[in-house]
LUMMARPA-540641 format. One record per residue: residue in three letters; residue number from 0; y, z, x of N, C-alpha, C, O in turn. Coordinates in Angstrom, 2 decimals. Example, Ala and Ser with C-alpha at 12.3 -4.5 7.8 and 13.67 -1.06 7.14 Angstrom:
// residues 2
PT    r    k     n.py     n.pz     n.px    ca.py    ca.pz    ca.px     c.py     c.pz     c.px     o.py     o.pz     o.px
PT  ALA    0    -5.69     7.80    13.19    -4.50     7.80    12.30    -3.30     7.80    13.20    -3.32     8.46    14.24
PT  SER    1    -2.25     7.08    12.85    -1.06     7.14    13.67     0.03     7.87    12.90     1.14     8.04    13.41
END
This chain:
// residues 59
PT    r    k     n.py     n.pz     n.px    ca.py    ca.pz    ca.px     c.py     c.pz     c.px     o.py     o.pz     o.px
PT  UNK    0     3.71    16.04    12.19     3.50    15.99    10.77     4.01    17.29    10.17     3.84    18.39    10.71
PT  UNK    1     4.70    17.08     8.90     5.03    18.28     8.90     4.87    18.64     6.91     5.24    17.80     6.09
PT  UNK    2     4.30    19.92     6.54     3.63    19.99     5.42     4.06    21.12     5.38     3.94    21.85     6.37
PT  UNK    3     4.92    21.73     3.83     5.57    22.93     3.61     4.43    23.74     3.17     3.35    23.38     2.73
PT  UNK    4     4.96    25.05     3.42     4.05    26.35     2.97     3.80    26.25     1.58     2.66    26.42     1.16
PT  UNK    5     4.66    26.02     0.91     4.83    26.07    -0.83     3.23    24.95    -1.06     2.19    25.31    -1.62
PT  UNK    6     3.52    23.39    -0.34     2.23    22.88    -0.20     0.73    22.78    -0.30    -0.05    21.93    -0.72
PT  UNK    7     0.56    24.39     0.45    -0.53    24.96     1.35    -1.16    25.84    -0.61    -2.37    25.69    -0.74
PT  UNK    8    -0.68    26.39    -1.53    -0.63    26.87    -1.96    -1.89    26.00    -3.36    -1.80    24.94    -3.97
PT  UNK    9    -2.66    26.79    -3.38    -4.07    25.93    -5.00    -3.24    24.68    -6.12    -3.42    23.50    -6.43
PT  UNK   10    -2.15    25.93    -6.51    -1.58    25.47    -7.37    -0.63    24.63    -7.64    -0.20    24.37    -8.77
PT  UNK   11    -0.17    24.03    -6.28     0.19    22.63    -6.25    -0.24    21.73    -6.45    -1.32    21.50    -5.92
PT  UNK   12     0.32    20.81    -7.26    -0.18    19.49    -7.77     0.36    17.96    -7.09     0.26    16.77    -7.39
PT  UNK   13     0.85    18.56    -6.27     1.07    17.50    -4.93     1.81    17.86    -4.06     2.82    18.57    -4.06
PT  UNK   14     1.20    17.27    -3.20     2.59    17.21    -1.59     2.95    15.80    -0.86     2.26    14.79    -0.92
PT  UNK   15     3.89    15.93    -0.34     4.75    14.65     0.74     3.62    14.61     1.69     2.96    15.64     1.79
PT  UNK   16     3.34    13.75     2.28     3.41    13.89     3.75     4.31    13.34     4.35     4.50    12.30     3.73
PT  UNK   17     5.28    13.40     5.56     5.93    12.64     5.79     5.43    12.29     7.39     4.83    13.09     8.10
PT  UNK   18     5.79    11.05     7.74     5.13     9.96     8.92     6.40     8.94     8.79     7.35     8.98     8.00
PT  UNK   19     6.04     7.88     9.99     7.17     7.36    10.85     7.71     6.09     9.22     7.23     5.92     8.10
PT  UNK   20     8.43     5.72     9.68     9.19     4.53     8.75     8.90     3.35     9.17     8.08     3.23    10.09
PT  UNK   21     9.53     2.22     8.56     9.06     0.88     8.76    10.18    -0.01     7.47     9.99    -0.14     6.26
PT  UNK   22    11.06    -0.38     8.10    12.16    -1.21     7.46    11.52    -2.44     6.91    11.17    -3.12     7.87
PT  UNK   23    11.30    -2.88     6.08    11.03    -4.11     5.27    12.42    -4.91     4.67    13.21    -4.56     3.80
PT  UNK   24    12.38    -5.95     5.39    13.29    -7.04     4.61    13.15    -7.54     3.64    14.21    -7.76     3.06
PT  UNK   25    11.99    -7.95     2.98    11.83    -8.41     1.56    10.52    -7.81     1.19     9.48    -7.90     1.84
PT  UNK   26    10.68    -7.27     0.20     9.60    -6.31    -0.44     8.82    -7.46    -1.17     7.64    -7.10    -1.17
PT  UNK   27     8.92    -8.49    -1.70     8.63    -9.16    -2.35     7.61   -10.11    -1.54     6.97   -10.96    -2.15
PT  UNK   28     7.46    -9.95    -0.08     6.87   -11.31     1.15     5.77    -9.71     1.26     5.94    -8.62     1.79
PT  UNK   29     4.59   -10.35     0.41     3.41    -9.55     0.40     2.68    -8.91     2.01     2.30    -7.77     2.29
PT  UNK   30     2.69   -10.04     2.77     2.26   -10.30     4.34     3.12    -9.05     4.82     2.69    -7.93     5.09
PT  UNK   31     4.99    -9.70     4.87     5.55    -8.33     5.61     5.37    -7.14     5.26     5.56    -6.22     6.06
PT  UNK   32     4.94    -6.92     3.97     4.64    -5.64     3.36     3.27    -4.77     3.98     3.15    -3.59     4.31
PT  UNK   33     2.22    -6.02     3.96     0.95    -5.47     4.28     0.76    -5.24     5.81    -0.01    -4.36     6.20
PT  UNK   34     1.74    -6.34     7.03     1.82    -5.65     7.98     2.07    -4.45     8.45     1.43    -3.88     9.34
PT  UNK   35     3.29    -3.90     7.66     4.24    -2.78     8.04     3.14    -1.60     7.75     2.88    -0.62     8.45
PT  UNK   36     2.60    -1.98     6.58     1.36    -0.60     5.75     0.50    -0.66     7.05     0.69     0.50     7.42
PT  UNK   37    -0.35    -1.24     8.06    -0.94    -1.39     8.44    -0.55    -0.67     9.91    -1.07     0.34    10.40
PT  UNK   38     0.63    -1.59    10.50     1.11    -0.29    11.54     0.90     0.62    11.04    -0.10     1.27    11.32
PT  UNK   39     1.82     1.00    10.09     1.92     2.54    10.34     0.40     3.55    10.24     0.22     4.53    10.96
PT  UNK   40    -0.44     3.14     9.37    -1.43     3.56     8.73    -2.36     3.90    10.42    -3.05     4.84    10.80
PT  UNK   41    -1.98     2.80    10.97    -2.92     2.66    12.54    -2.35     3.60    13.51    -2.94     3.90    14.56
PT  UNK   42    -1.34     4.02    13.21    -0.51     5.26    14.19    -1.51     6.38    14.30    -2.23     6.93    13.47
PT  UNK   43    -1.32     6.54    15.59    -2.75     7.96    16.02    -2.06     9.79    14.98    -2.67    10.86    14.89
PT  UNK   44    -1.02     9.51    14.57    -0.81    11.07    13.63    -1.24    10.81    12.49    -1.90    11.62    11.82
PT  UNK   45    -0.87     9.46    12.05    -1.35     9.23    10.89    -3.11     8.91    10.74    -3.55     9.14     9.62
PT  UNK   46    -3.97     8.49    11.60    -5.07     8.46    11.51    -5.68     9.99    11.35    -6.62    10.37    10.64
PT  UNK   47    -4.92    10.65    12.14    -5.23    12.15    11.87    -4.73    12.96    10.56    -4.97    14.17    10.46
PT  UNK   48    -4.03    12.28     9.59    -3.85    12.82     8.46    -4.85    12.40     7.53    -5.34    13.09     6.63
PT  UNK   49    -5.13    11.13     7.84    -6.55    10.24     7.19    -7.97    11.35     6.91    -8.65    11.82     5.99
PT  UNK   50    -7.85    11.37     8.38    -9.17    12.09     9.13    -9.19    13.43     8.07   -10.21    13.65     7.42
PT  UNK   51    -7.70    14.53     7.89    -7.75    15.88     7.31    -7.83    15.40     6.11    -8.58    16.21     5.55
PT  UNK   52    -7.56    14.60     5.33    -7.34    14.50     4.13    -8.89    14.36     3.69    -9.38    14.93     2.72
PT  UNK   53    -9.44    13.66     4.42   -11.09    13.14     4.17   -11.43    14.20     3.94   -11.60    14.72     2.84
PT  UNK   54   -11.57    14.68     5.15   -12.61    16.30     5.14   -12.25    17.42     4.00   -13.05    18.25     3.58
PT  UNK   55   -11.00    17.29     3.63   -10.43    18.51     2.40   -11.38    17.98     0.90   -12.09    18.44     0.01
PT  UNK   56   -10.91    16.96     1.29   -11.66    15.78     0.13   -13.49    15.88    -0.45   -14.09    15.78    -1.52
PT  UNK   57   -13.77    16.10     0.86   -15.47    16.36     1.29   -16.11    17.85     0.67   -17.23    18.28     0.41
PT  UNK   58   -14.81    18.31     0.60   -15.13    20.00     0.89   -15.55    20.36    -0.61   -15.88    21.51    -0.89
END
């Protein structure tokens, strides 16, 4: 996972995260859409961005 320094900084008002891809053939076929969200979302780096985001969230 990878999150710039500029990021890290109060006064940002957003950041990327960036995580794996997932090619969709028709954006419009709701199902292929909600599968693809679902892999990826279930990927063990991305559960761990879940996980940090919570706790920052909490804080």
């Amino acid at each position: 996972m990878k999150i710039s320094a500029r990021a890290k900084n109060p006064d940002a008002s957003y950041t990327r995260i960036y995580t794996s891809t997932s090619n969709i053939g028709d954006w419009s076929d709701t199902k292929e859409v909600l599968e693809s969200m679902n892999v990826l979302i279930g990927e063990v780096e991305c559960q761990g961005v879940v996980e940090l985001l919570v706790d920052i969230a909490g804080e």
